[in-house]
Residue frames relative to the residue before (quaternion, step in Angstrom):
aa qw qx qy qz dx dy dz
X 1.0000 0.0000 0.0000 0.0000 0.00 0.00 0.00
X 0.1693 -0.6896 0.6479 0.2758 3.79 -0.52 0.87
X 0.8394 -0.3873 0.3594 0.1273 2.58 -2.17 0.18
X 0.6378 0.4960 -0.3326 0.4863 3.27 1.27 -0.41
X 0.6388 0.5458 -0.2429 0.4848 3.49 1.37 -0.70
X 0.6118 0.5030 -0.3644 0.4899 3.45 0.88 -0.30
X 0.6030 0.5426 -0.3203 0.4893 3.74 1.46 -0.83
X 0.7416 0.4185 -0.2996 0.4303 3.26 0.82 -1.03
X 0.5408 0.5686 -0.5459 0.2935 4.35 0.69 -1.04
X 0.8807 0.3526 -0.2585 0.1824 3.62 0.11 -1.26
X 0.1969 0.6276 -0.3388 0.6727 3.45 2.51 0.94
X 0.6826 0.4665 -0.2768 0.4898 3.76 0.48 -1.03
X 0.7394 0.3434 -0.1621 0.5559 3.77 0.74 -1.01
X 0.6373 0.3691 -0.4614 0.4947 3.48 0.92 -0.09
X 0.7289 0.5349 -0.3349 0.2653 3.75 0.81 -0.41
X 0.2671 0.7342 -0.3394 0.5238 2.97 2.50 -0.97
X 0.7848 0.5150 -0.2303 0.2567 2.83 -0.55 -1.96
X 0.7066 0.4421 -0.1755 0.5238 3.83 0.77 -1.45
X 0.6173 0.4700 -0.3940 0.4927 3.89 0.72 -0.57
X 0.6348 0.5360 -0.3363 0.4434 3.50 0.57 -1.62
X 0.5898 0.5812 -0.3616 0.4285 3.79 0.50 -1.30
X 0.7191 0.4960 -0.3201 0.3666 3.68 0.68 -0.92
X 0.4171 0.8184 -0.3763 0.1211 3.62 1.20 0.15
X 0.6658 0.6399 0.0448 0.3811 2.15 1.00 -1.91
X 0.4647 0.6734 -0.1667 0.5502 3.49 1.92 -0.73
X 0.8736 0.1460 -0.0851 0.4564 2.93 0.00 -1.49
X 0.4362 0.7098 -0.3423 0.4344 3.39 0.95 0.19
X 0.6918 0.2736 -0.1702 0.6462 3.39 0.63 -1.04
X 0.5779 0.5282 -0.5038 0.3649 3.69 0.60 0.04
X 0.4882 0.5591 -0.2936 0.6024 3.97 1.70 -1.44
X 0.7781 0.3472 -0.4109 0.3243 3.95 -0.15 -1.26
X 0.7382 0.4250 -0.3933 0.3462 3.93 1.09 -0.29
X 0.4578 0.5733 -0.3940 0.5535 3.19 1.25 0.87
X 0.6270 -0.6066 0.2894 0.3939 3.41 1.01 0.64
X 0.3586 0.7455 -0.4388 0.3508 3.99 1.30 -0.23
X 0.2305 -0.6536 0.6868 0.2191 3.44 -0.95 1.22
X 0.7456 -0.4204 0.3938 0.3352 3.53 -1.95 0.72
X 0.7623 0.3475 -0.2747 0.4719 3.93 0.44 -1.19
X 0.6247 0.3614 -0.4811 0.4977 4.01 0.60 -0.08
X 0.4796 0.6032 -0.4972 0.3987 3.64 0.83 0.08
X 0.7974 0.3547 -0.1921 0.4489 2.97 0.25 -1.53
X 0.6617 0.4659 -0.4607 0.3645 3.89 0.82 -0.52
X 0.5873 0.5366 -0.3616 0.4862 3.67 1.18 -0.78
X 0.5387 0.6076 -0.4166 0.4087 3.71 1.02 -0.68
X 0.8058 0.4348 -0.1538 0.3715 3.33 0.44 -1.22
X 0.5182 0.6305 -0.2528 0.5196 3.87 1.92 -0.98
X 0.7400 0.2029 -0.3032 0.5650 3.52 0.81 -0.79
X 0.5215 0.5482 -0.5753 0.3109 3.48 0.44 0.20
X 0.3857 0.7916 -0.1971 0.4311 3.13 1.52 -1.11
X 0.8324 0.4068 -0.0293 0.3751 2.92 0.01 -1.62
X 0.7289 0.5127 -0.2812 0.3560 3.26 0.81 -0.83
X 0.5363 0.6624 -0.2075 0.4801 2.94 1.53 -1.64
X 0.8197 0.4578 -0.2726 0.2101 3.43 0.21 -1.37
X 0.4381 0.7047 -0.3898 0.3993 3.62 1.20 0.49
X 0.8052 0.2998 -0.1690 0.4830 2.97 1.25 -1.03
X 0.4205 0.6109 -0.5086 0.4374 3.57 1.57 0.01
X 0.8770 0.3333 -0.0588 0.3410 3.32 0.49 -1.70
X 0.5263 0.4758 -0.4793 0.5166 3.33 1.27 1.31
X 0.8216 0.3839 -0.0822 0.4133 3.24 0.88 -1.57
X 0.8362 0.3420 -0.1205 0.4114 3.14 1.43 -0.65
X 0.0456 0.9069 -0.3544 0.2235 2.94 2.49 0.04
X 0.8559 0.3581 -0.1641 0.3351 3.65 0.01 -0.87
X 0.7990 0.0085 -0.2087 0.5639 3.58 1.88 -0.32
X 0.2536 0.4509 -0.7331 0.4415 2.29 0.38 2.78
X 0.5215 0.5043 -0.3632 0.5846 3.58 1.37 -0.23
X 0.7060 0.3686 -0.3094 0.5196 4.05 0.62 0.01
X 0.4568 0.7042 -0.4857 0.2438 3.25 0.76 0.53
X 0.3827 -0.7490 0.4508 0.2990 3.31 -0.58 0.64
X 0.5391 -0.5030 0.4302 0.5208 4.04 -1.09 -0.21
X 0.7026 0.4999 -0.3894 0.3237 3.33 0.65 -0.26
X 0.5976 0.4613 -0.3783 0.5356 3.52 1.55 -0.24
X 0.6474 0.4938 -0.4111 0.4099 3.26 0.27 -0.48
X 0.6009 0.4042 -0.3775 0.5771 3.68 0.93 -0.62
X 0.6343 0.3561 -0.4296 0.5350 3.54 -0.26 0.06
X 0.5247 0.6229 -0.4081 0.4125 3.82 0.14 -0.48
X 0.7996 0.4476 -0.0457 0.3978 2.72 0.43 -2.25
X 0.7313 0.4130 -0.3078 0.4470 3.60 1.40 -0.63
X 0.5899 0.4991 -0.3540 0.5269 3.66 1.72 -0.30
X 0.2711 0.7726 -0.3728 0.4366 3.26 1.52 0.39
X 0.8531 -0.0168 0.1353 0.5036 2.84 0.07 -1.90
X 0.4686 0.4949 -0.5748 0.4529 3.31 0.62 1.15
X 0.4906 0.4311 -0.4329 0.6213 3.79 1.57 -0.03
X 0.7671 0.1800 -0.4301 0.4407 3.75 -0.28 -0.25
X 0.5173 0.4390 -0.5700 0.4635 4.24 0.69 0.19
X 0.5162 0.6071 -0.4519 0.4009 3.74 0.62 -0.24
X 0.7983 0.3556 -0.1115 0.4731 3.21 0.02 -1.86
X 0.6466 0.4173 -0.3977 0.4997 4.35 0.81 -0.70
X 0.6752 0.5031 -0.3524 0.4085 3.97 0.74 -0.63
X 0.6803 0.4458 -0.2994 0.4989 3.46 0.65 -1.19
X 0.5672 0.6157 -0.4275 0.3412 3.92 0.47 -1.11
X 0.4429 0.8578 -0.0828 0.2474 2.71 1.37 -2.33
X 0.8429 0.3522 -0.0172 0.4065 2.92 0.22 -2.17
X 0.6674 0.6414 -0.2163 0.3104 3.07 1.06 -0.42
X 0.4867 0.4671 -0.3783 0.6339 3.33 2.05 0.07
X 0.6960 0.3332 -0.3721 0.5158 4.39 0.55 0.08
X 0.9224 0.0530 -0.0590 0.3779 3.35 0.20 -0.28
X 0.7022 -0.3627 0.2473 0.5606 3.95 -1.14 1.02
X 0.6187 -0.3239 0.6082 0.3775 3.38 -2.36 -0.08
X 0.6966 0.5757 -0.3021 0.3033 3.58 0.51 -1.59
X 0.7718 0.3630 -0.2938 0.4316 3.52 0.91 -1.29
X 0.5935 0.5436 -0.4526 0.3839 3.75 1.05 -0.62
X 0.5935 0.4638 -0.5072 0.4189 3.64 0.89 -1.25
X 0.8516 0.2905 -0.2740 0.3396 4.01 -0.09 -0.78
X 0.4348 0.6584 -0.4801 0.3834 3.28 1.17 1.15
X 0.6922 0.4963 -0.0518 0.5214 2.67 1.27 -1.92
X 0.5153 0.5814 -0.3909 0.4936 4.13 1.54 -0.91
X 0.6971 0.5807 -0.3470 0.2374 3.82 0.86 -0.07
X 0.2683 0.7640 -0.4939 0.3169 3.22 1.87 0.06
X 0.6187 0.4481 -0.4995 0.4086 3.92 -0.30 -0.45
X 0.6208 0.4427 -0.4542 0.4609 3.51 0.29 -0.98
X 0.6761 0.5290 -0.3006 0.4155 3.29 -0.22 -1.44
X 0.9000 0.0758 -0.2566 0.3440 3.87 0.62 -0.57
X 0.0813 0.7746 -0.4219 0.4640 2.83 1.89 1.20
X 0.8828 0.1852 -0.1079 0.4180 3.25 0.05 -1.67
X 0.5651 0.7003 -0.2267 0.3727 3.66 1.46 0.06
X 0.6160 0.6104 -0.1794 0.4645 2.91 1.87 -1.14
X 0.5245 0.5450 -0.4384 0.4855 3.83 1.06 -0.27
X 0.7771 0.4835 -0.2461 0.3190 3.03 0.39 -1.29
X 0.6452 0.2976 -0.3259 0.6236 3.97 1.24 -1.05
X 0.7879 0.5657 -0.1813 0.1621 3.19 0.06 -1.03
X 0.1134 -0.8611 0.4518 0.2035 2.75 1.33 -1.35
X 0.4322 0.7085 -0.4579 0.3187 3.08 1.12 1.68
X 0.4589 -0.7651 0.2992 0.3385 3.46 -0.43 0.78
X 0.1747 -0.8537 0.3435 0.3504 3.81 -0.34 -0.12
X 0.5407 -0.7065 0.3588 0.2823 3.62 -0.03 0.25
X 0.0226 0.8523 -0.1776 -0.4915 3.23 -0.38 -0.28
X 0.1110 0.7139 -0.5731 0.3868 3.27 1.34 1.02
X 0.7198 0.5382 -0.1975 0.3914 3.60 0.72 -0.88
X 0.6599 0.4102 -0.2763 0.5656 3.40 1.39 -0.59
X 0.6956 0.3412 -0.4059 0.4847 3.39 0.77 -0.80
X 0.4052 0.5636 -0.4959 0.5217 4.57 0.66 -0.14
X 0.9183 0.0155 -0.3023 0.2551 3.61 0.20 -0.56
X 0.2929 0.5526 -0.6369 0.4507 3.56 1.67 0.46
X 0.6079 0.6275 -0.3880 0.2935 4.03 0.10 0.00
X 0.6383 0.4832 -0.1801 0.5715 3.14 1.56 -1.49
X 0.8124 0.3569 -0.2509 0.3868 3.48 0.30 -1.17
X 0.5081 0.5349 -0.4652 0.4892 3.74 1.59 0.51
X 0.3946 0.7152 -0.3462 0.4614 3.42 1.39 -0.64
X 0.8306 0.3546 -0.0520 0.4263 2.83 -0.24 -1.90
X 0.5868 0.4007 -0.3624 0.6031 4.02 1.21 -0.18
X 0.6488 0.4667 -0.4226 0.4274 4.13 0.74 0.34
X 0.6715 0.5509 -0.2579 0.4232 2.87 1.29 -0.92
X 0.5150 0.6403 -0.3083 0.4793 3.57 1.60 -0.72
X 0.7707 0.5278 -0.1022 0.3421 3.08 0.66 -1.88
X 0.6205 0.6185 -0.2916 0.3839 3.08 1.85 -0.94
X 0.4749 0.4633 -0.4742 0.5787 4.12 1.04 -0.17
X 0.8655 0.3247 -0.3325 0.1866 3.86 -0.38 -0.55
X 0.5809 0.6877 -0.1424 0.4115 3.27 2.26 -0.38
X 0.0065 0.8597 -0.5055 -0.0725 3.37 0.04 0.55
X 0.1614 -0.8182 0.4922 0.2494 3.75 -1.45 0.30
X 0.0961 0.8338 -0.5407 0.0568 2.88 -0.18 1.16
X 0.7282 0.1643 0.0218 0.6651 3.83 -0.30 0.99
X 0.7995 0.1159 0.2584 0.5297 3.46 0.63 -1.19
X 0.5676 -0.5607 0.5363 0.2754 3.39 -1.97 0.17
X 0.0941 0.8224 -0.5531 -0.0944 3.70 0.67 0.52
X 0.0295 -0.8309 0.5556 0.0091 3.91 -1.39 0.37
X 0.6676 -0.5204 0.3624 0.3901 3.37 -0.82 0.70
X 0.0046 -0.8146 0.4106 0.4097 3.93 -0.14 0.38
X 0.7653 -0.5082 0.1414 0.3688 3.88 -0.97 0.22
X 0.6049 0.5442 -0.4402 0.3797 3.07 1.35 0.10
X 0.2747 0.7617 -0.3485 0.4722 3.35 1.45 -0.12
X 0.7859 0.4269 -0.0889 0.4384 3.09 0.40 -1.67
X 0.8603 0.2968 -0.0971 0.4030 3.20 0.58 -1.13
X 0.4647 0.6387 -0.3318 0.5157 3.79 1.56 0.59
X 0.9313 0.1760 -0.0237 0.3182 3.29 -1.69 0.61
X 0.6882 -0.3138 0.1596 0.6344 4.05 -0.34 -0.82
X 0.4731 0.5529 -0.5644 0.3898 3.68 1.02 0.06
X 0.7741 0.3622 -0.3188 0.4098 3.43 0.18 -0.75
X 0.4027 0.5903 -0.4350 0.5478 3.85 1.03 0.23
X 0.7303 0.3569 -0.2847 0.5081 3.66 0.68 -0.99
X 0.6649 0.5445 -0.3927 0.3274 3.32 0.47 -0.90
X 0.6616 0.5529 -0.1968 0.4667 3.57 1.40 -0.99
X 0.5316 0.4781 -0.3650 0.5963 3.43 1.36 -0.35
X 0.6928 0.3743 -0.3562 0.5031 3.73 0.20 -0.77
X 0.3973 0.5665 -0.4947 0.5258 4.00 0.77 -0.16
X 0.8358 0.3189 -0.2155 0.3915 3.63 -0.14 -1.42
X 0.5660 0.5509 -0.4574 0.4084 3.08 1.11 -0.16
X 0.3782 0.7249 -0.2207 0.5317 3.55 1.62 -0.81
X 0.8021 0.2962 -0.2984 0.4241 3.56 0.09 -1.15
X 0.5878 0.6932 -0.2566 0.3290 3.05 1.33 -1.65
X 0.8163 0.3877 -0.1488 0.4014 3.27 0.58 -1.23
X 0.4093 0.6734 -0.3858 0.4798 3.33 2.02 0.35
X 0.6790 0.6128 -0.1487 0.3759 2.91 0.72 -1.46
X 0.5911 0.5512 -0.2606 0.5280 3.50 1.31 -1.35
X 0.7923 0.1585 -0.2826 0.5170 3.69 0.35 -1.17
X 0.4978 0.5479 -0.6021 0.2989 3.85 0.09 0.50
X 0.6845 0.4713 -0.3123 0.4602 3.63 1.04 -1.38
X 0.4712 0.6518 -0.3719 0.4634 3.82 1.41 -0.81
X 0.6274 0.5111 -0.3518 0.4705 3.64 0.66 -0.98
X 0.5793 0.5808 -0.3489 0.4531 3.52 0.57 -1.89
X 0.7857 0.5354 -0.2295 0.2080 3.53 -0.51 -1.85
X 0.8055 0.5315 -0.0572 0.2556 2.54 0.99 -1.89
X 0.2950 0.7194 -0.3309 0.5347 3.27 2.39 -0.75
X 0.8909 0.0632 -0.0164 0.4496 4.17 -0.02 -0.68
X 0.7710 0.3648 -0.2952 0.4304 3.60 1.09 0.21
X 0.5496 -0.5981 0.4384 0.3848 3.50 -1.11 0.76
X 0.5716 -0.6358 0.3938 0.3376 3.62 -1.31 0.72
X 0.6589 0.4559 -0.4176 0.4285 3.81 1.20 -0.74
X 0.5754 0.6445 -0.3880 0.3209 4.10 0.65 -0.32
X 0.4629 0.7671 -0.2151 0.3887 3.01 2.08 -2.17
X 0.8725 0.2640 -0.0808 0.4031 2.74 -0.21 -2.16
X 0.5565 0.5315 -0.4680 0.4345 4.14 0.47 -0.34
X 0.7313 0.2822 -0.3640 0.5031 3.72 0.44 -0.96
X 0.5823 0.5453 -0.3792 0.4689 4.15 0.36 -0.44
X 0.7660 0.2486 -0.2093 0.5547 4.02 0.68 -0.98
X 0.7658 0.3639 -0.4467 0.2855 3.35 0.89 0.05
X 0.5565 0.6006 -0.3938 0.4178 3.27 1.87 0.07
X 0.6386 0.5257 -0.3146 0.4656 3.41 1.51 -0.54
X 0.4500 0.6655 -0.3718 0.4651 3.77 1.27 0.10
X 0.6146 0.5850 -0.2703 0.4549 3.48 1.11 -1.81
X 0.7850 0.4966 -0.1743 0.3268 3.40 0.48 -1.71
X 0.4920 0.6450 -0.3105 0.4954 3.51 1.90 -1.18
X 0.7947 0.3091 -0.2727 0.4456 3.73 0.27 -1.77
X 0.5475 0.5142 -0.4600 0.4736 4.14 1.08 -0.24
X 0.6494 0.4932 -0.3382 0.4698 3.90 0.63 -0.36
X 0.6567 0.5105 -0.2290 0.5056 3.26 0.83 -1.22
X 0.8445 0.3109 -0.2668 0.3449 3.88 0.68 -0.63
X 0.3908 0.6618 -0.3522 0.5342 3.16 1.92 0.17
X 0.6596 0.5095 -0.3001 0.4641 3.76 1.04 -1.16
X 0.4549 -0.7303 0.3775 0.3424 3.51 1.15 -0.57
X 0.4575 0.7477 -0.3160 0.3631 3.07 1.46 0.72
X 0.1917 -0.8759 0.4153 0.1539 4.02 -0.58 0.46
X 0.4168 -0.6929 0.5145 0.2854 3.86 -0.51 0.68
X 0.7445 0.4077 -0.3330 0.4107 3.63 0.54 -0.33
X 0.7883 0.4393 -0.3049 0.3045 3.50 -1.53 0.75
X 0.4031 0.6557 -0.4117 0.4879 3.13 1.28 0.76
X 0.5411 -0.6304 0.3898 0.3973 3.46 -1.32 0.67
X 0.6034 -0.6212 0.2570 0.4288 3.61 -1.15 0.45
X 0.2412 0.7418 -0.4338 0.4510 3.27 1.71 -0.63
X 0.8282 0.4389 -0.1824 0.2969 3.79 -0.31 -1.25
X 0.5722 0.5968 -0.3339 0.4527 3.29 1.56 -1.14
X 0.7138 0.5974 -0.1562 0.3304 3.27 1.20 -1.66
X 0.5326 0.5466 -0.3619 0.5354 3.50 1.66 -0.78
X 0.7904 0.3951 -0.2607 0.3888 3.46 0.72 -1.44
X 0.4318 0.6920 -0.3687 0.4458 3.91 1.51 -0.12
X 0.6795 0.4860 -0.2459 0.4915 3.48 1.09 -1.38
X 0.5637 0.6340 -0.3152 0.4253 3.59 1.17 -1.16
X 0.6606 0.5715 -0.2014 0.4432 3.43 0.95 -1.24
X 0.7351 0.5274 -0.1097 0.4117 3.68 1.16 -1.37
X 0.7180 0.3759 -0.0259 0.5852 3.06 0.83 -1.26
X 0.7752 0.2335 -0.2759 0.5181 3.99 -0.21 -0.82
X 0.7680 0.2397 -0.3066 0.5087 3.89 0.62 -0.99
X 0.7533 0.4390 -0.3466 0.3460 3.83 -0.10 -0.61
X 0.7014 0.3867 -0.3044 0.5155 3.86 1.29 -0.73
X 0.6859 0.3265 -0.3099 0.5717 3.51 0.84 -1.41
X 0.7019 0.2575 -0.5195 0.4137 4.14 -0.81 -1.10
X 0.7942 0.4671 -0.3118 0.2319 3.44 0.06 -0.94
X 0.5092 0.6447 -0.3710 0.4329 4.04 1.38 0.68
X 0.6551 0.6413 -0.1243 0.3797 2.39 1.55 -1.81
X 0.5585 0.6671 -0.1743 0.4611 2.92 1.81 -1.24
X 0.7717 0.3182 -0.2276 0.5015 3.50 0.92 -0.82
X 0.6348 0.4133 -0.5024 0.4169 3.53 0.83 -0.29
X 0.2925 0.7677 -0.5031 0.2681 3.67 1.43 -0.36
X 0.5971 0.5993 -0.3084 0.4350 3.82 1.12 -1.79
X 0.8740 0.3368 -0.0682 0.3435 3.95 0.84 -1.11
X 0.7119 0.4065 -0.0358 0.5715 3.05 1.57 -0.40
X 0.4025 -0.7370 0.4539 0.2981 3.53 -0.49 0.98
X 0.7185 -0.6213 0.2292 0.2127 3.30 -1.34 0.90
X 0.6679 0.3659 -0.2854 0.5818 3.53 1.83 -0.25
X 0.6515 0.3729 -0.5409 0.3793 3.38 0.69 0.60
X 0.4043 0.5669 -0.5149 0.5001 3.77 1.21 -0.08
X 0.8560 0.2760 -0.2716 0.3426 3.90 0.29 -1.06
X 0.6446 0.4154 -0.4949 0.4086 3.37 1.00 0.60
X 0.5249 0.5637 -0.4550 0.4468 3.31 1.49 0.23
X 0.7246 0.4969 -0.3318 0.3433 3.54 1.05 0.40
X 0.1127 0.8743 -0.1852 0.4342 2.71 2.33 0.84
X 0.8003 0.3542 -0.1081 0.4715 2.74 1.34 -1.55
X 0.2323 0.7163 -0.5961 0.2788 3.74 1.40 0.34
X 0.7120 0.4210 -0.4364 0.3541 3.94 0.03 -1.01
X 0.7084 0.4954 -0.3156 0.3913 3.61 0.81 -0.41
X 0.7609 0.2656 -0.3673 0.4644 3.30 0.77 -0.03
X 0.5282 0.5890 -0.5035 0.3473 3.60 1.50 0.45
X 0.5171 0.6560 -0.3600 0.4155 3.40 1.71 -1.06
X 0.6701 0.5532 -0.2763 0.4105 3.70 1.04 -1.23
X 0.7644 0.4289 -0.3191 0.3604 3.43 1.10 -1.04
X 0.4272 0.7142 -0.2766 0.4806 3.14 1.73 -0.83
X 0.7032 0.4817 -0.2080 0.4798 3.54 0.50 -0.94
X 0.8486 -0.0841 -0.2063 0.4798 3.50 0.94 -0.16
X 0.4772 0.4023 -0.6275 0.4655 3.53 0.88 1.56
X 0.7126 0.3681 -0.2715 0.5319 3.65 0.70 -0.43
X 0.5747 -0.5609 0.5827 0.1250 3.48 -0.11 -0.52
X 0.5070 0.6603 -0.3523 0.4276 3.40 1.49 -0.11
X 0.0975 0.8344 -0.5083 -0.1896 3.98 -0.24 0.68
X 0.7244 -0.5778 0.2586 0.2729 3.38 -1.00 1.23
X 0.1567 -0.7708 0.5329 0.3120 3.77 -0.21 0.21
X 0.8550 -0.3598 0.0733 0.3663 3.37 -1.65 0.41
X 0.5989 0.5618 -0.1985 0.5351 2.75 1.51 -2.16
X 0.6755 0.4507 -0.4045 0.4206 3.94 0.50 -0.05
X 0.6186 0.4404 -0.3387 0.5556 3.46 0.88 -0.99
X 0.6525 0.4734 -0.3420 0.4830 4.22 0.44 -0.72
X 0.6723 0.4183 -0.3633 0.4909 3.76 0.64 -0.47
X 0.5345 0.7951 -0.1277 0.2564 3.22 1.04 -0.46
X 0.4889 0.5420 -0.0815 0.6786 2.55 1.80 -2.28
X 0.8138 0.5307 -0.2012 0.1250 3.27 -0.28 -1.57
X 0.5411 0.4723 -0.2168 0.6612 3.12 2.22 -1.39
X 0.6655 0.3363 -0.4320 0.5073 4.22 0.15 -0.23
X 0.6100 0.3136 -0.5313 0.4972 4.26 0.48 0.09
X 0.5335 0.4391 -0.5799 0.4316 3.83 0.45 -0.37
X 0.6847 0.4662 -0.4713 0.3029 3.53 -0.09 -1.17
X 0.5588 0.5976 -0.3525 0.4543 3.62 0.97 -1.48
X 0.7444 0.4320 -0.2537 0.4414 3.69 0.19 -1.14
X 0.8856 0.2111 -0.1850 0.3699 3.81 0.52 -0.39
X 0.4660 0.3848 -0.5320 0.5931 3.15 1.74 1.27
X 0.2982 0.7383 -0.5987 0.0868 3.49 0.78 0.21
X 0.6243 0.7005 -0.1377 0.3171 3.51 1.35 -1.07
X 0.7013 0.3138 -0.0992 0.6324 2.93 1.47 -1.55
């Protein structure tokens, strides 16, 4: 890695980090316009698609025609383990709280924590393990922090709650989102070791697009007829969170081992809480501002290396 790259990854994960943050924004801006969650996400991914694919299929035209079968399979499965991510987790969100999916789904690092020895053949640290048991407690306060209230006291959902009936249906969908989105940044590692990032990401968003608009018409749901206003929220969604943030991550993916990229994405609630705070008006509560702290010393602890 020269020297200019090393200056530029931890820019890359702050910029990731600040696009990705914008999701969550522009989302809830499409869902009060009457937009179900899965034509979001499939349009999310089509114009990502779409945009991208000028410059794959001019400039890079020739190593997408050198792919091997073995990249493309992998593509095709970081494909659709991004759109089993984004249809499961959305998903989950009609059975069970924001709070319990965010700390279902906030468990992806672990999951490619302990996974990454085995495909990868990365080592963990433990400065690194204990940086991200930090983040992913964070990132379970920050969940926990919409259903908790203080009143007199710390008061909290108790776990049977949580774990009963269609809650626990959701909670298990936001899990697979979890795996899904493991899976996505392990093969991302794999790929990314020998392939350029504009080829990567066109076959991977356009395979995870296919799988979005096949989910999305099976649910009984249509992309067309909405106001244009809406296209344009869900256009930005496409630009900004998938093409600036997935697509950095994607490239520092090439330098950076696969569980510190996913506990840097840990830090999405914190810069949505921040943006939220001054496009919405929403001010953060403690248990948000304390998960917060806690997920930016994990991060601190498990780039300590890189």
């Amino acid at each position: 890695m020269d020297s200019r790259t090393r200056f530029l990854l931890p820019i890359a994960l702050i910029v990731a980090t600040l696009a990705v943050s914008t999701s969550s924004i522009f989302i809830r801006f499409a869902q009060a316009d009457g937009v179900p969650s899965l034509v979001i996400a499939a349009l999310r991914l089509t114009f990502a698609t779409l945009l991208i694919a000028p410059v794959a299929l001019t400039r890079h035209l020739d190593e997408i025609k050198r792919f091997t079968r073995t990249e493309i399979l992998l593509g095709v499965f970081s494909g659709i383990f991004l759109a089993v991510h984004f249809a499961t987790w959305i998903t989950s969100l009609e059975y069970t709280s924001v709070a319990s999916s965010v700390v279902f789904v906030g468990t992806g690092p672990l999951w490619v924590a302990l996974l990454s020895p085995m495909f990868l053949n990365e080592k963990i640290t433990r400065t690194a393990i204990f940086g991200l048991a930090l983040a992913v407690v964070g990132g379970a306060i920050i969940g926990l922090s919409d259903a908790c209230t203080w009143v007199g006291g710390l008061s909290c959902p108790a776990m049977e709650d949580i774990l009963q009936g269609r809650a626990m249906w959701g909670n298990f969908l936001a899990l697979m989102g979890a795996w899904a989105v493991t899976g996505y940044l392990i093969i991302g590692r794999i790929l990314r070791a020998g392939t350029s990032l504009v080829p990567y990401i066109f076959l991977v968003y356009g395979m995870a697009a296919i799988v979005l608009i096949l989910i999305m018409f099976v649910a009984g749901n249509s992309p067309f007829g909405y106001e244009t206003k809406t296209y344009g929220w869900i256009f930005l969604l496409a630009a900004i969170p998938q093409l600036i943030g997935h697509t950095t991550y994607n490239w520092t993916l090439k330098y950076l081992t696969a569980t510190l990229v996913a506990v840097t994405v840990l830090g999405e609630p914190i810069g949505s809480a921040t943006l939220a705070f001054f496009i919405l008006n929403e001010t953060p509560s403690v248990m948000t501002i304390a998960g917060g702290f806690l997920i930016l010393v994990g991060i601190f602890f498990s780039s300590r290396n890189s």
